[in-house]
C-alpha positions as CSV (number, residue, x, y, z in Angstrom):
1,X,-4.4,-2.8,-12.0
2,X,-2.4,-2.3,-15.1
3,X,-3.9,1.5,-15.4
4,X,-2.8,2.0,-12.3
5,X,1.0,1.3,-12.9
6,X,0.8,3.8,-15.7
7,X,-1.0,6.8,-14.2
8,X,0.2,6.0,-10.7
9,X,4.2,6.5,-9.3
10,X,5.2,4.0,-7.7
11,X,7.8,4.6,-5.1
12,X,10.3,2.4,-4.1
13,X,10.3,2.1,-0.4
14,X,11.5,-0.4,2.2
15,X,9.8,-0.6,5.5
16,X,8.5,-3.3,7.7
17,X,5.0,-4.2,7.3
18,X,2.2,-6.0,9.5
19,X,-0.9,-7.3,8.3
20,X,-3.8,-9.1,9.8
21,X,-7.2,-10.5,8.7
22,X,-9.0,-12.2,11.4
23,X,-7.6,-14.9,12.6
24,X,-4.6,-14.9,10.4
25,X,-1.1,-12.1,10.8
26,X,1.5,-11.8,9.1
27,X,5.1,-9.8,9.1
28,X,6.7,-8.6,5.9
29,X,8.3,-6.0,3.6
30,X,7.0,-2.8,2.0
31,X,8.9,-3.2,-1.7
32,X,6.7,0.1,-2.7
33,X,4.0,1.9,-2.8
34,X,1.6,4.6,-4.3
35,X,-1.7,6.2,-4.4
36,X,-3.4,3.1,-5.2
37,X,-1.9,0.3,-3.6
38,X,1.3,-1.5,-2.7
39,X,3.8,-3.6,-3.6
40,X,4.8,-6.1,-0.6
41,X,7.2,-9.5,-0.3
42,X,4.7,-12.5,0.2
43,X,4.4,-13.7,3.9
44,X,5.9,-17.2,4.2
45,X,2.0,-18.2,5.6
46,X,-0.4,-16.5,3.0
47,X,-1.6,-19.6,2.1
48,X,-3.4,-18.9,5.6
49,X,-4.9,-16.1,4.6
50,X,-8.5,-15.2,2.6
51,X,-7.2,-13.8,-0.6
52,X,-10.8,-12.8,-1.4
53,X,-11.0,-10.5,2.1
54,X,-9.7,-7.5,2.8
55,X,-6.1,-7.2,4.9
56,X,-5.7,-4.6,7.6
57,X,-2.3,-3.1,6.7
58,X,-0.3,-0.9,9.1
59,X,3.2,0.1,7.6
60,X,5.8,1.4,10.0
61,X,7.5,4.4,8.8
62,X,9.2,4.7,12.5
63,X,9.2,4.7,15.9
64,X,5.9,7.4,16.0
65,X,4.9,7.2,12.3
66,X,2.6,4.3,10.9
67,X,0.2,4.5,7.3
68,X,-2.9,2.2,8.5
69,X,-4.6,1.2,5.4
70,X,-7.4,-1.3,4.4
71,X,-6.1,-3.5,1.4
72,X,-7.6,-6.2,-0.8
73,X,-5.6,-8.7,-2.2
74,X,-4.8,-8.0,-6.2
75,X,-2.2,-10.6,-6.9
76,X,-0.1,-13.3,-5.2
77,X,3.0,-14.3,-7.3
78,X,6.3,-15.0,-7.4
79,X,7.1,-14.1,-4.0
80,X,5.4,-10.7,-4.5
81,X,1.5,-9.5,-2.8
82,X,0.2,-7.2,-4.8
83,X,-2.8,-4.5,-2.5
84,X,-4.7,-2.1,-3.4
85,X,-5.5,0.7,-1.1
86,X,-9.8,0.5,0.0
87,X,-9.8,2.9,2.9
88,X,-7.1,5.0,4.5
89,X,-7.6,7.2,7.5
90,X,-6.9,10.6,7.4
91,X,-3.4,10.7,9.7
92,X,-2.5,8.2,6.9
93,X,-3.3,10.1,4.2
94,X,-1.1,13.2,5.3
95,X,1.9,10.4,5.8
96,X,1.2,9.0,2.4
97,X,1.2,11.8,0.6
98,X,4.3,13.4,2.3
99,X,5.7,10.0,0.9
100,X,4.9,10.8,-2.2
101,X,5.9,14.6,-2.1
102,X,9.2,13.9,-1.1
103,X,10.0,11.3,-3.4
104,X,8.2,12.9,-6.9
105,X,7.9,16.3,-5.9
106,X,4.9,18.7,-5.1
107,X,3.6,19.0,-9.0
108,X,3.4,15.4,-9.7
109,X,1.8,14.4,-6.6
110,X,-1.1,16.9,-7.5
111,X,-1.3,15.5,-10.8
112,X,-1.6,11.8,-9.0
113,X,-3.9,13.2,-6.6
114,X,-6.4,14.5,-9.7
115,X,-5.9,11.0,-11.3
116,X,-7.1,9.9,-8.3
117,X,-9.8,11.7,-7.7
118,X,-11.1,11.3,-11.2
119,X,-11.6,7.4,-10.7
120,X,-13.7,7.7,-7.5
């Protein structure tokens, strides 16, 4: 994940976040995000939770607008869960980048977007 941090932007962002791995949910914060993953406060019961399996994320960006994400677990420290992104749905992906549009501007989120492409 270190690469990441240097080629991705990571954008500060606060929104409420829910998170569930069957049987195990959680509630917390979005701290940020980017391309690759996110940034989240540590649920007070992730010690429940498979750090080794996938989370279903769904970030709410308001009252009609959610980012629904599949996430695995990077790091746990510190009060701070570290996710990268595994799967987003397309809905998502238009929400996401908007995100990232808005807060970098349209040139660097097409230079993200290459980076992106380029490790797939």
């Amino acid at each position: 994940m270190p690469d990441d941090r240097r080629r991705f932007s990571r954008i500060p962002f606060d929104a409420p976040v829910r998170l569930h791995q069957e049987p195990w949910q959680a509630q917390t914060q979005l701290l940020d995000i980017s391309l690759r993953g996110l940034l989240l406060q540590q649920p007070d019961n992730w010690s429940q939770a498979d750090a080794d399996q996938p989370l279903q994320v769904v970030i709410e960006l308001s009252d009609l607008e959610q980012i629904h994400m599949e996430a695995q677990p990077v790091f746990a420290r510190e009060g701070l869960l570290g996710l990268e992104c595994r799967h987003i749905d397309l809905d998502s992906t238009s929400h996401l980048k908007r995100l990232i549009m808005l807060n970098l501007g349209d040139d660097a989120l097409e230079r993200e977007l290459t980076a992106l492409l380029a490790d797939d």
